[in-house]
KEBA-180442 format. One record per residue: residue number from 1; residue in one letter; y, z, x of N, C-alpha, C in turn. Coordinates in Angstrom, 2 decimals. Example, Ala and Ser with C-alpha at 12.3 -4.5 7.8 and 13.67 -1.06 7.14 Angstrom:
BEGIN
<pt k="1" r="A" n_py="-5.69" n_pz="7.80" n_px="13.19" ca_py="-4.50" ca_pz="7.80" ca_px="12.30" c_py="-3.30" c_pz="7.80" c_px="13.20"/>
<pt k="2" r="S" n_py="-2.25" n_pz="7.08" n_px="12.85" ca_py="-1.06" ca_pz="7.14" ca_px="13.67" c_py="0.03" c_pz="7.87" c_px="12.90"/>
//
This chain:
BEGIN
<pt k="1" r="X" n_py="84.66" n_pz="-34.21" n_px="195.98" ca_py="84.92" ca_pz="-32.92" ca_px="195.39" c_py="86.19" c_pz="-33.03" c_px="194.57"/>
<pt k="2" r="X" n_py="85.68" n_pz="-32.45" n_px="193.69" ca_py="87.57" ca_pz="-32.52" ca_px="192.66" c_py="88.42" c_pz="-31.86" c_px="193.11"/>
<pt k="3" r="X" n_py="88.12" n_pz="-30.88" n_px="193.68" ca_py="89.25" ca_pz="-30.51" ca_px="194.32" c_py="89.93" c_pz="-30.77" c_px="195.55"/>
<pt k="4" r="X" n_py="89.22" n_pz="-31.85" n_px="196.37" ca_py="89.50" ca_pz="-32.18" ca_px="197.34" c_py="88.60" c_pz="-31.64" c_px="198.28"/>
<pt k="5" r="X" n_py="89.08" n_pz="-32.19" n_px="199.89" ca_py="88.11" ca_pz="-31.73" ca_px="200.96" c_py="88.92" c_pz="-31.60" c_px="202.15"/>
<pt k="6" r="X" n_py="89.18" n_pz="-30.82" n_px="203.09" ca_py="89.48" ca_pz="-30.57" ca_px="204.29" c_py="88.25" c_pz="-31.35" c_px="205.12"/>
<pt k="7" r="X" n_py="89.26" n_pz="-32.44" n_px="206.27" ca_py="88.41" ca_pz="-33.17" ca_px="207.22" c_py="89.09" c_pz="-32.51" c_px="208.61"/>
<pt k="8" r="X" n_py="88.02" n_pz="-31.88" n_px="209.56" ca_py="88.78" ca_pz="-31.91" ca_px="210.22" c_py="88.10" c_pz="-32.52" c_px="211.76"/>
<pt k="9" r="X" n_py="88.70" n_pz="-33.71" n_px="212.02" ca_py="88.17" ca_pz="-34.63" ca_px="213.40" c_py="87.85" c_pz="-34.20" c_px="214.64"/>
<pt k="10" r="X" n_py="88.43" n_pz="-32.74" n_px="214.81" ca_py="88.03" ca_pz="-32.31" ca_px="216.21" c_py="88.85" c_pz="-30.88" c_px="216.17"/>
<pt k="11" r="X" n_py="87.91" n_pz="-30.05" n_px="215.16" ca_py="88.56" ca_pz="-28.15" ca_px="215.20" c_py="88.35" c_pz="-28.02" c_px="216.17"/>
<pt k="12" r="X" n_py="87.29" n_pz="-28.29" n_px="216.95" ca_py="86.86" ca_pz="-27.35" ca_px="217.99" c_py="86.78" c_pz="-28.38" c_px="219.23"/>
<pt k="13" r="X" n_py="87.71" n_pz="-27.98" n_px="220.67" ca_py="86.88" ca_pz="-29.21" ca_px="221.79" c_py="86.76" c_pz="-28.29" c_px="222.41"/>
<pt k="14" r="X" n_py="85.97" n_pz="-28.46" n_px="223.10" ca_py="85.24" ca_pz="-28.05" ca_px="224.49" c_py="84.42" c_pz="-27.28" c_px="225.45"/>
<pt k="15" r="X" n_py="85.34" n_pz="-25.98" n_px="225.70" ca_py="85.07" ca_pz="-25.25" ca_px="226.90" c_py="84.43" c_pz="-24.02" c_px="225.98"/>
<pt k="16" r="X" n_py="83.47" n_pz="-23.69" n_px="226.11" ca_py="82.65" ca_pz="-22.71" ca_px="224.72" c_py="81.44" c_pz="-22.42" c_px="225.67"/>
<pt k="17" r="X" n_py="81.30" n_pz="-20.73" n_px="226.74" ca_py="80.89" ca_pz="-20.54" ca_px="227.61" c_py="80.67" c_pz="-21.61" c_px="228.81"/>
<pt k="18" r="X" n_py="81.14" n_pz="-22.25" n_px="229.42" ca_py="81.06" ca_pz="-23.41" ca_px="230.38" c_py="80.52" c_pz="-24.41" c_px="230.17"/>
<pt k="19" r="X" n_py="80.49" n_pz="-25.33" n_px="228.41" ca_py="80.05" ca_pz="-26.21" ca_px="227.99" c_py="81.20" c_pz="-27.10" c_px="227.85"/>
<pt k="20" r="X" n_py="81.35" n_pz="-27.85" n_px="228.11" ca_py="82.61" ca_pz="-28.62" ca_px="228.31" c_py="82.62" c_pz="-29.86" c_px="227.64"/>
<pt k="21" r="X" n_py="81.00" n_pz="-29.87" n_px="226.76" ca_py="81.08" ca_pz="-31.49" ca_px="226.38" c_py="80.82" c_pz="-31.56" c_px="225.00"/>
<pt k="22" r="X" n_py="81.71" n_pz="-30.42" n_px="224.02" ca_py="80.96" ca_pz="-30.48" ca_px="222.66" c_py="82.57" c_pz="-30.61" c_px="221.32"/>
<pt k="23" r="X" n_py="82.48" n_pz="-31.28" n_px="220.93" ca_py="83.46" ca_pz="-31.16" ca_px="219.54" c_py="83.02" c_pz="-30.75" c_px="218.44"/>
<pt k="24" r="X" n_py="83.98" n_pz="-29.83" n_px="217.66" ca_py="83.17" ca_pz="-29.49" ca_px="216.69" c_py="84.08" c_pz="-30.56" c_px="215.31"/>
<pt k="25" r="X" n_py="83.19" n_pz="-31.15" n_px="214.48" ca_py="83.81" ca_pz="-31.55" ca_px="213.43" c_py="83.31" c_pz="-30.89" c_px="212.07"/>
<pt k="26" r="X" n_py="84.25" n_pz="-30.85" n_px="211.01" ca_py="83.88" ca_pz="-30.16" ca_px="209.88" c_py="84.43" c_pz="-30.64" c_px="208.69"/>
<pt k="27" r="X" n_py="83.72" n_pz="-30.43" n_px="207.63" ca_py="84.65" ca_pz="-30.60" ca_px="206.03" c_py="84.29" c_pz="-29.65" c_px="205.63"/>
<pt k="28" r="X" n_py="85.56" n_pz="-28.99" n_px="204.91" ca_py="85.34" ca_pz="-27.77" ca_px="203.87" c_py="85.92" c_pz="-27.84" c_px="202.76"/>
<pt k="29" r="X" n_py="84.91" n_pz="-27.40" n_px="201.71" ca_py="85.40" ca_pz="-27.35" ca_px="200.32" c_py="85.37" c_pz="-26.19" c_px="199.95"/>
<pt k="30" r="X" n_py="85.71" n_pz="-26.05" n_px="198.45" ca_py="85.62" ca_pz="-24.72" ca_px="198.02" c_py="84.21" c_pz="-25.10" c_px="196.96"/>
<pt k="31" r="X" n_py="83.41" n_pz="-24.40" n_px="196.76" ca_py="82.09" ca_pz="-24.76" ca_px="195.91" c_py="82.95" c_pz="-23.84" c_px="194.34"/>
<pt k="32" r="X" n_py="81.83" n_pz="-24.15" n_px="193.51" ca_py="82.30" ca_pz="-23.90" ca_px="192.10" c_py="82.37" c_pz="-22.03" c_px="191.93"/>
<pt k="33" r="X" n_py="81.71" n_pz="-21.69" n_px="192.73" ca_py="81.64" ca_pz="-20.12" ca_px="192.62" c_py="82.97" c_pz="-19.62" c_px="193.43"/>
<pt k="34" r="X" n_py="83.77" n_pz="-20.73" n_px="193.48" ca_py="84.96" ca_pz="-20.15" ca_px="195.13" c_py="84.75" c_pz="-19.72" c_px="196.74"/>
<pt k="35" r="X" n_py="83.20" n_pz="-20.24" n_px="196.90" ca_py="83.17" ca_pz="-19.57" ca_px="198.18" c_py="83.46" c_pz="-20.98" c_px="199.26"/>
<pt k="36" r="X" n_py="83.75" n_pz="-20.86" n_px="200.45" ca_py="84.27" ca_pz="-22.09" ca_px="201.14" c_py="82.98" c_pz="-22.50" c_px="201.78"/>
<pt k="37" r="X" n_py="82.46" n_pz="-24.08" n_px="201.24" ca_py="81.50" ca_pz="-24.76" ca_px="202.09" c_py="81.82" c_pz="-25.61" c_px="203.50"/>
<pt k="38" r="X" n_py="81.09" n_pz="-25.27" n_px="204.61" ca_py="81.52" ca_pz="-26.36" ca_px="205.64" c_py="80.19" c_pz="-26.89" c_px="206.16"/>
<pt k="39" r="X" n_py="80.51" n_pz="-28.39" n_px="206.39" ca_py="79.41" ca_pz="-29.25" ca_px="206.60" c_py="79.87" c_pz="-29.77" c_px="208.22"/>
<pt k="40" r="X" n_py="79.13" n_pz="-29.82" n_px="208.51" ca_py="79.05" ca_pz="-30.50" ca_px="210.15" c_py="78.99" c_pz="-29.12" c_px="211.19"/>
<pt k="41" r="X" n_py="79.79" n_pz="-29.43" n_px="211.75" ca_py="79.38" ca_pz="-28.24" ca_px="212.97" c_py="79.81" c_pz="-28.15" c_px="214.65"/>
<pt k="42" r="X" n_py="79.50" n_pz="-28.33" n_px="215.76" ca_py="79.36" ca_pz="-28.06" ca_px="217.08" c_py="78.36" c_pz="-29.33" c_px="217.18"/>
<pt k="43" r="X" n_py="78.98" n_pz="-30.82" n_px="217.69" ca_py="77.98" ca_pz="-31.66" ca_px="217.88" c_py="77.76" c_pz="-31.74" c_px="219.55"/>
<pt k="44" r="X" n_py="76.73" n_pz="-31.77" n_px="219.76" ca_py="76.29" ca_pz="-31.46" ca_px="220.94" c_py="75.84" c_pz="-32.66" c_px="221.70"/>
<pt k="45" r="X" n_py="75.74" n_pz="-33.41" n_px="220.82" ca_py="75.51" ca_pz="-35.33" ca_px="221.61" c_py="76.63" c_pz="-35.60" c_px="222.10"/>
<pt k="46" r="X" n_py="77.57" n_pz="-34.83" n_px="222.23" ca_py="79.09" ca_pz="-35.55" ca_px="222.56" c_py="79.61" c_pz="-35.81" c_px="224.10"/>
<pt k="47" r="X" n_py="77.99" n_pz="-35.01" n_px="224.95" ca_py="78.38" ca_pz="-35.40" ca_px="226.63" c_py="78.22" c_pz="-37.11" c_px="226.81"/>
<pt k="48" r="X" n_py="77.35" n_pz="-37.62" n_px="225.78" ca_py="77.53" ca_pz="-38.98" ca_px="226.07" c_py="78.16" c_pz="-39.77" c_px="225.79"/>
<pt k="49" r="X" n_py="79.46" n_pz="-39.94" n_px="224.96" ca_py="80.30" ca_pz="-40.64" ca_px="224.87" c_py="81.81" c_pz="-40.34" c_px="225.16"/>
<pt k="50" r="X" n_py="81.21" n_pz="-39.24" n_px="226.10" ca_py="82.56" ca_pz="-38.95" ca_px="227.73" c_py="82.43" c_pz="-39.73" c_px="228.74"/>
<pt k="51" r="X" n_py="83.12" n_pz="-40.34" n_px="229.66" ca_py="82.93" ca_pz="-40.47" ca_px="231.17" c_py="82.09" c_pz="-39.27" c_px="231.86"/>
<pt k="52" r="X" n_py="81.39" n_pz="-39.31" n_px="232.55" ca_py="81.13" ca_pz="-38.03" ca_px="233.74" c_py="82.15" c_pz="-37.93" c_px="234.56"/>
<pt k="53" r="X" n_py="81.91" n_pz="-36.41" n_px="234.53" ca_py="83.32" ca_pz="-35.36" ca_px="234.90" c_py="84.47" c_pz="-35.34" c_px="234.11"/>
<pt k="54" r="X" n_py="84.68" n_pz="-36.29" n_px="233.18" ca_py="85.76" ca_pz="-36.07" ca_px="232.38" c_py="85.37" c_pz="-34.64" c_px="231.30"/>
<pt k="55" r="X" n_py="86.60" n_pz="-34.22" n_px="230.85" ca_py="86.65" ca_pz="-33.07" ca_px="229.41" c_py="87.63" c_pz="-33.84" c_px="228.70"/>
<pt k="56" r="X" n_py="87.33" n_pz="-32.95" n_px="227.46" ca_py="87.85" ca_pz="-33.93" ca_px="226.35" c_py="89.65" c_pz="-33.65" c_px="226.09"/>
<pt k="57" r="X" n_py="89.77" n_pz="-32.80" n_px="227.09" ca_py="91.23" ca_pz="-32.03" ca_px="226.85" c_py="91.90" c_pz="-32.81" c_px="228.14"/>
<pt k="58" r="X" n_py="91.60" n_pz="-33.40" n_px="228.95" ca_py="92.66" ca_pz="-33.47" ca_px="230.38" c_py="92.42" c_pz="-35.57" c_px="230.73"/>
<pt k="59" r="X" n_py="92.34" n_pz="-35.97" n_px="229.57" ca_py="92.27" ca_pz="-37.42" ca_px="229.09" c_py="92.66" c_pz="-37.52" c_px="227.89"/>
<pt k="60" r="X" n_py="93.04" n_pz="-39.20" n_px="227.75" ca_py="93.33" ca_pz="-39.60" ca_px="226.13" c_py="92.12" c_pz="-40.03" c_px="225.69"/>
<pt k="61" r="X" n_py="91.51" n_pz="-39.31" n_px="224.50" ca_py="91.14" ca_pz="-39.99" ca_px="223.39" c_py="91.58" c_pz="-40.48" c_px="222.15"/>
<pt k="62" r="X" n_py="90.93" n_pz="-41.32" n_px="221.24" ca_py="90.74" ca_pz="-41.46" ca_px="220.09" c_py="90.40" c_pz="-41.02" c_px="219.38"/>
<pt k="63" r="X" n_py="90.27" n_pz="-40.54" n_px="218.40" ca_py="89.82" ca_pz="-39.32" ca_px="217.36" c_py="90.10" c_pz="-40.49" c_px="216.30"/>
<pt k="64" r="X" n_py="88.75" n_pz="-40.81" n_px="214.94" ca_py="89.19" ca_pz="-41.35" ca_px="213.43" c_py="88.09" c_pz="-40.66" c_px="212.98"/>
<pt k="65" r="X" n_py="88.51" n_pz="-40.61" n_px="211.40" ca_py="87.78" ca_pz="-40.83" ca_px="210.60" c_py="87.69" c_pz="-41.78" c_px="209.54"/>
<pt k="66" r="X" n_py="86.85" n_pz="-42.52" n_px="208.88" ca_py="86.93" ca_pz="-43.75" ca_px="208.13" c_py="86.69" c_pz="-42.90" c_px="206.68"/>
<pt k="67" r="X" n_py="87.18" n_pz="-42.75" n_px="206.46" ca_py="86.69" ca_pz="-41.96" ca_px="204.47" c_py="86.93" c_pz="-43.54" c_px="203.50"/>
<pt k="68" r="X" n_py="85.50" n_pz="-43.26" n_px="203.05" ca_py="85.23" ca_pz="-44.36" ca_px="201.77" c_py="84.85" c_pz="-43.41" c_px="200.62"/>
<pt k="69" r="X" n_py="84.69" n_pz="-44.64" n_px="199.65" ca_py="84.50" ca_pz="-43.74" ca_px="198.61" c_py="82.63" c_pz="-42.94" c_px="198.61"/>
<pt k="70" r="X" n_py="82.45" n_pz="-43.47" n_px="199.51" ca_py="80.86" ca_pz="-42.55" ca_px="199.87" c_py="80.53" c_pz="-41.96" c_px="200.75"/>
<pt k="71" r="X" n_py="81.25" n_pz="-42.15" n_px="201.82" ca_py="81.17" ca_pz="-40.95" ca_px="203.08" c_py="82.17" c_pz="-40.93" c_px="203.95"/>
<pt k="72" r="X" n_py="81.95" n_pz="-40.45" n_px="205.22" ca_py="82.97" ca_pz="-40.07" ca_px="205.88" c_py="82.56" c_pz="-40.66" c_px="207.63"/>
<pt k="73" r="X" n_py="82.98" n_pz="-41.40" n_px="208.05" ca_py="82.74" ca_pz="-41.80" ca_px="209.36" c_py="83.49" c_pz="-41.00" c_px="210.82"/>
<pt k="74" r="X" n_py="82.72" n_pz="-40.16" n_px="211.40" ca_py="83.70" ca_pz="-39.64" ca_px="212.94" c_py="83.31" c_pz="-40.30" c_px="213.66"/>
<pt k="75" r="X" n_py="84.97" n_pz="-40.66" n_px="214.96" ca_py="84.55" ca_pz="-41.34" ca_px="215.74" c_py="85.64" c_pz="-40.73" c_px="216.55"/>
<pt k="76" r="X" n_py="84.75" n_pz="-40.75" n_px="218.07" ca_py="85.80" ca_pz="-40.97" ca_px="219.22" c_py="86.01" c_pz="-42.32" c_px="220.11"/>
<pt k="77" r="X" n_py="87.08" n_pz="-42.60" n_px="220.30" ca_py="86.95" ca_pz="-43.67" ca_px="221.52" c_py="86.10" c_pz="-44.57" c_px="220.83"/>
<pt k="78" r="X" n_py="86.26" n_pz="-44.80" n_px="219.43" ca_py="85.60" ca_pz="-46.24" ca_px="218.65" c_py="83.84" c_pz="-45.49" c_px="218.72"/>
<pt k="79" r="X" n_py="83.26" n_pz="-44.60" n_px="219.05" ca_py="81.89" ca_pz="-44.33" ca_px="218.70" c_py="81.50" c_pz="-43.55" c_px="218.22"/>
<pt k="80" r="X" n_py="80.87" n_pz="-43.25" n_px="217.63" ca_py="80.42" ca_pz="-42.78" ca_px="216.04" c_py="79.77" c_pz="-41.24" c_px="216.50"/>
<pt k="81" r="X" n_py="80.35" n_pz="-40.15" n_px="215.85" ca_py="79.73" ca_pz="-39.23" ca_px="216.18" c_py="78.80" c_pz="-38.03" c_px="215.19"/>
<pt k="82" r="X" n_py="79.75" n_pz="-38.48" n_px="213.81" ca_py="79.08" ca_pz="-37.92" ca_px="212.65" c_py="79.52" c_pz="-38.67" c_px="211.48"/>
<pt k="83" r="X" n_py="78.09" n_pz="-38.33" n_px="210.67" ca_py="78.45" ca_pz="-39.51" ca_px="209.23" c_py="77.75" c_pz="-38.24" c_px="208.11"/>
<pt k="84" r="X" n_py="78.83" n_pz="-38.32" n_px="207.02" ca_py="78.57" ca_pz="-37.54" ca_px="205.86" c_py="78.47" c_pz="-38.23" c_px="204.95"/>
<pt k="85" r="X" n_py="77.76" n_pz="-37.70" n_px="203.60" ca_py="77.82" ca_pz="-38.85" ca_px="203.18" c_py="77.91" c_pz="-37.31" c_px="201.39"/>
<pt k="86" r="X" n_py="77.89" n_pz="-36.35" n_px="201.60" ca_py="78.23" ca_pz="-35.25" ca_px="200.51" c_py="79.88" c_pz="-34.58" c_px="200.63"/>
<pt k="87" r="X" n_py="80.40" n_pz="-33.59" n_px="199.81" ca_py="81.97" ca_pz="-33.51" ca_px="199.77" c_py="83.09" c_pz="-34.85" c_px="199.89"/>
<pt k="88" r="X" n_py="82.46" n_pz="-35.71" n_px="199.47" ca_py="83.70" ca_pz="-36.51" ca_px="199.28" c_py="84.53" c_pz="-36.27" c_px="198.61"/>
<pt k="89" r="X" n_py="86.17" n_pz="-35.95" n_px="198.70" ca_py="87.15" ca_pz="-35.55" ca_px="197.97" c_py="87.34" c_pz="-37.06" c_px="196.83"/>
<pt k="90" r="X" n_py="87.78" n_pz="-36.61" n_px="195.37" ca_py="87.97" ca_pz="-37.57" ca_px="194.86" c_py="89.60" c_pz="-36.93" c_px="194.24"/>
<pt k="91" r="X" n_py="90.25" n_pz="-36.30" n_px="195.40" ca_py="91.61" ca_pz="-36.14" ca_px="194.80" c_py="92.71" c_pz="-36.82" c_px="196.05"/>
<pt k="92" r="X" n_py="93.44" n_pz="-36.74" n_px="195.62" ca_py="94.55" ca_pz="-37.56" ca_px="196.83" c_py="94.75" c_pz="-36.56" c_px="198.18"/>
<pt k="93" r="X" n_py="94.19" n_pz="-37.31" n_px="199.35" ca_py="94.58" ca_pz="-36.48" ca_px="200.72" c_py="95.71" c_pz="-36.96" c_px="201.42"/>
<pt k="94" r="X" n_py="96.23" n_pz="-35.97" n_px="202.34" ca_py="96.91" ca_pz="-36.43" ca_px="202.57" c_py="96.88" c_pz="-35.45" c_px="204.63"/>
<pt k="95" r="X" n_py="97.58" n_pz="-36.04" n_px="205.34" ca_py="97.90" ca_pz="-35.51" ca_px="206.98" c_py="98.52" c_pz="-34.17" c_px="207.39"/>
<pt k="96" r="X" n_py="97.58" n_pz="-33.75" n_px="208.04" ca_py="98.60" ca_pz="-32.69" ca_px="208.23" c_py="97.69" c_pz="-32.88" c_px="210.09"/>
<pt k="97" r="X" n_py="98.26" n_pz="-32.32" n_px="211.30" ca_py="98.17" ca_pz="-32.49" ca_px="212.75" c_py="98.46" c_pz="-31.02" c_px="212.66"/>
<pt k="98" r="X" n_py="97.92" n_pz="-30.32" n_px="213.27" ca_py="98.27" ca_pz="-28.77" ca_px="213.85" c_py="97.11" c_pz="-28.47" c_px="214.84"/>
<pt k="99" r="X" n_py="97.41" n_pz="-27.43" n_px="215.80" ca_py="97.33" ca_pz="-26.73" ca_px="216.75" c_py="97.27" c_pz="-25.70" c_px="216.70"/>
<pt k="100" r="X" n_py="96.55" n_pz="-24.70" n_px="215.74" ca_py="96.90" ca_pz="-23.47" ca_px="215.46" c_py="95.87" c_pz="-23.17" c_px="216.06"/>
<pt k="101" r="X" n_py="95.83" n_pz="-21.32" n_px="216.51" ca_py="94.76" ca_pz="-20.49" ca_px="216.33" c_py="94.59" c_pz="-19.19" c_px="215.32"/>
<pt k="102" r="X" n_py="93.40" n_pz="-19.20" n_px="214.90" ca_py="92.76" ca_pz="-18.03" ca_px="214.09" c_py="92.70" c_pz="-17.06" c_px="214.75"/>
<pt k="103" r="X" n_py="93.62" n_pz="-15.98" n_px="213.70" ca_py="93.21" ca_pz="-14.62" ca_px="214.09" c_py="92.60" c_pz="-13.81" c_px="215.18"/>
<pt k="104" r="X" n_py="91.30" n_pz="-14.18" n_px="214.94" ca_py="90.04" ca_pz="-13.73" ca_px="215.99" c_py="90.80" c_pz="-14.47" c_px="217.28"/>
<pt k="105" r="X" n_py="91.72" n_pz="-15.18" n_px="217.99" ca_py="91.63" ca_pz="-15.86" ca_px="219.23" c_py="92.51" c_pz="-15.09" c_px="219.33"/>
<pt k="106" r="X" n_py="93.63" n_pz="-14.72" n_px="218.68" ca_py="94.88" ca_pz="-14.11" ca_px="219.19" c_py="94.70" c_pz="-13.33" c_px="220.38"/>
<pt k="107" r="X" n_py="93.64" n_pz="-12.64" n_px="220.50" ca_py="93.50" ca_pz="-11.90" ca_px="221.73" c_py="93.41" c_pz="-12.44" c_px="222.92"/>
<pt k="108" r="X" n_py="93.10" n_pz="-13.54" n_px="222.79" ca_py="92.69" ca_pz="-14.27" ca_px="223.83" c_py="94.21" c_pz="-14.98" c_px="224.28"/>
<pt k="109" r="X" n_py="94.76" n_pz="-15.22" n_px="223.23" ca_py="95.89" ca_pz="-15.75" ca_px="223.71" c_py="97.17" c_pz="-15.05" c_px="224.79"/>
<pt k="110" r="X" n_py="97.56" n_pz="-15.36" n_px="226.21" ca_py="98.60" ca_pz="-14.78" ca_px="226.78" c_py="99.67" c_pz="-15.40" c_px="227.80"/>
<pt k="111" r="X" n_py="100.22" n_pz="-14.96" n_px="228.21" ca_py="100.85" ca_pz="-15.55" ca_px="228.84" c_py="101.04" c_pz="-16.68" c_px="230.10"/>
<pt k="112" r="X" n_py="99.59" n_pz="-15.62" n_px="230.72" ca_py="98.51" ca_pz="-16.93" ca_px="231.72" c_py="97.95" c_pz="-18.14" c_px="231.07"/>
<pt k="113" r="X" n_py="97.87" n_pz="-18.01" n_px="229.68" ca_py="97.17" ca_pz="-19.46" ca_px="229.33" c_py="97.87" c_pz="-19.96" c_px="227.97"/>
<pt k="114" r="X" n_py="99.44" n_pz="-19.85" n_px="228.26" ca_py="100.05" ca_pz="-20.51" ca_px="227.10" c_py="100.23" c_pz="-21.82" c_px="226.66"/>
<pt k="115" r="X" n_py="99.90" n_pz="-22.22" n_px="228.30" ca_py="100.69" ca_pz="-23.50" ca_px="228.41" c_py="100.17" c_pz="-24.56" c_px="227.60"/>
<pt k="116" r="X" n_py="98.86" n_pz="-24.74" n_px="227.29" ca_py="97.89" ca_pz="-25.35" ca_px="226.72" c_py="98.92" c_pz="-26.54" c_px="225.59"/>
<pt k="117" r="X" n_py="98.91" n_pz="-27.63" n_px="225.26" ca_py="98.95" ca_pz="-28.93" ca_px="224.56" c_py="98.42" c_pz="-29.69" c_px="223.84"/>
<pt k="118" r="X" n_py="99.11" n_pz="-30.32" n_px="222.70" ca_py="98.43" ca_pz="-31.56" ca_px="222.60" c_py="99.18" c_pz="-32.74" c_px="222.16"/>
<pt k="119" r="X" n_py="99.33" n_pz="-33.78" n_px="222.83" ca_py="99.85" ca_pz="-34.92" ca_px="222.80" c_py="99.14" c_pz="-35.98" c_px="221.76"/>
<pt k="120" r="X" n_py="100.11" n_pz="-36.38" n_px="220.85" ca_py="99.90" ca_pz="-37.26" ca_px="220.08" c_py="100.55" c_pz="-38.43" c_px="220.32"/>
<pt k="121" r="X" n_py="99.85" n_pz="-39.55" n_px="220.59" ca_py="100.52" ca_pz="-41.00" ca_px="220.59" c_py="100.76" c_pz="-41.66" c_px="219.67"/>
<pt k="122" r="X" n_py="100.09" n_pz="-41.76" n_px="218.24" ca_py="100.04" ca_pz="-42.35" ca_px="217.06" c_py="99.60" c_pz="-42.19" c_px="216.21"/>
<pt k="123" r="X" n_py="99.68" n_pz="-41.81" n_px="215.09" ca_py="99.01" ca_pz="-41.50" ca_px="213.71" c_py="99.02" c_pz="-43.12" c_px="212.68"/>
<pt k="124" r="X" n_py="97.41" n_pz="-43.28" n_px="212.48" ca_py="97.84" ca_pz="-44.49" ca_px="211.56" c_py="96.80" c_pz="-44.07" c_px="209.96"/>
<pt k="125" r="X" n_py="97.68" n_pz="-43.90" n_px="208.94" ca_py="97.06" ca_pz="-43.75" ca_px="207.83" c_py="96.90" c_pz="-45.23" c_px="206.76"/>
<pt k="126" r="X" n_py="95.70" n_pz="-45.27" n_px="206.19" ca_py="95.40" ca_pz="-46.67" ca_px="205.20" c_py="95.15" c_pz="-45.83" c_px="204.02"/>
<pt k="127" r="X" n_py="95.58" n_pz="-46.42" n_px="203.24" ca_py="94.69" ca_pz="-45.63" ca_px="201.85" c_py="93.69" c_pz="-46.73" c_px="201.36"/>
<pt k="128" r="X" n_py="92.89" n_pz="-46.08" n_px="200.22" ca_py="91.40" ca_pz="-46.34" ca_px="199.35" c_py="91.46" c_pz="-47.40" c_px="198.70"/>
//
């Protein structure tokens, strides 16, 4: 995309009515009319490349993505969970790590469940 593409390796983990085994990954662009496209989704194959009984929040994983100039590789823990191969950005990306929540959660957010984290051990970027 010329204008670039938002990757994002793991918007969404986990606990989504007592489902505990799903990540959501996504890319979003803006399409030519301005409206925001997102590709991928809530992958739901993702109880199998957990341990049983593990969640994806109270262990270390791995989280990559491989971006070439033709698609986009997700992976956890080195195994492959989604491959794109449309929105490839052809402008310069660059890192950003955050923890935020949207609007809509704020409610949810309080004092009983602030404590919540996320630990980063290493960021390694290659370029194209």
């Amino acid at each position: 995309m010329a204008g670039g593409t938002e990757i994002d390796v793991a918007e969404f983990l986990g606990d989504d009515g007592g489902t505990t085994d799903r990540i959501g990954a996504f890319l979003h662009y803006y399409a030519a009319d301005s409206s925001i496209v997102a590709l991928g989704g809530l992958m739901p194959a993702m109880a199998a490349l957990k341990p049983p009984g593990d969640t994806w929040w109270d262990s270390f994983h791995v989280f990559s993505v491989a971006r070439t100039p033709t698609e986009y590789v997700f992976r956890v823990d080195g195994r492959e969970f989604f491959r794109e191969a449309r929105a490839i950005s052809r402008t310069p990306q660059w890192l950003t790590l955050s923890a935020t929540a949207s609007d809509y959660e704020l409610a949810d957010v309080t004092p009983e469940n602030i404590d919540e984290e996320t630990q980063v051990d290493w960021v390694r970027v290659w370029t194209l």
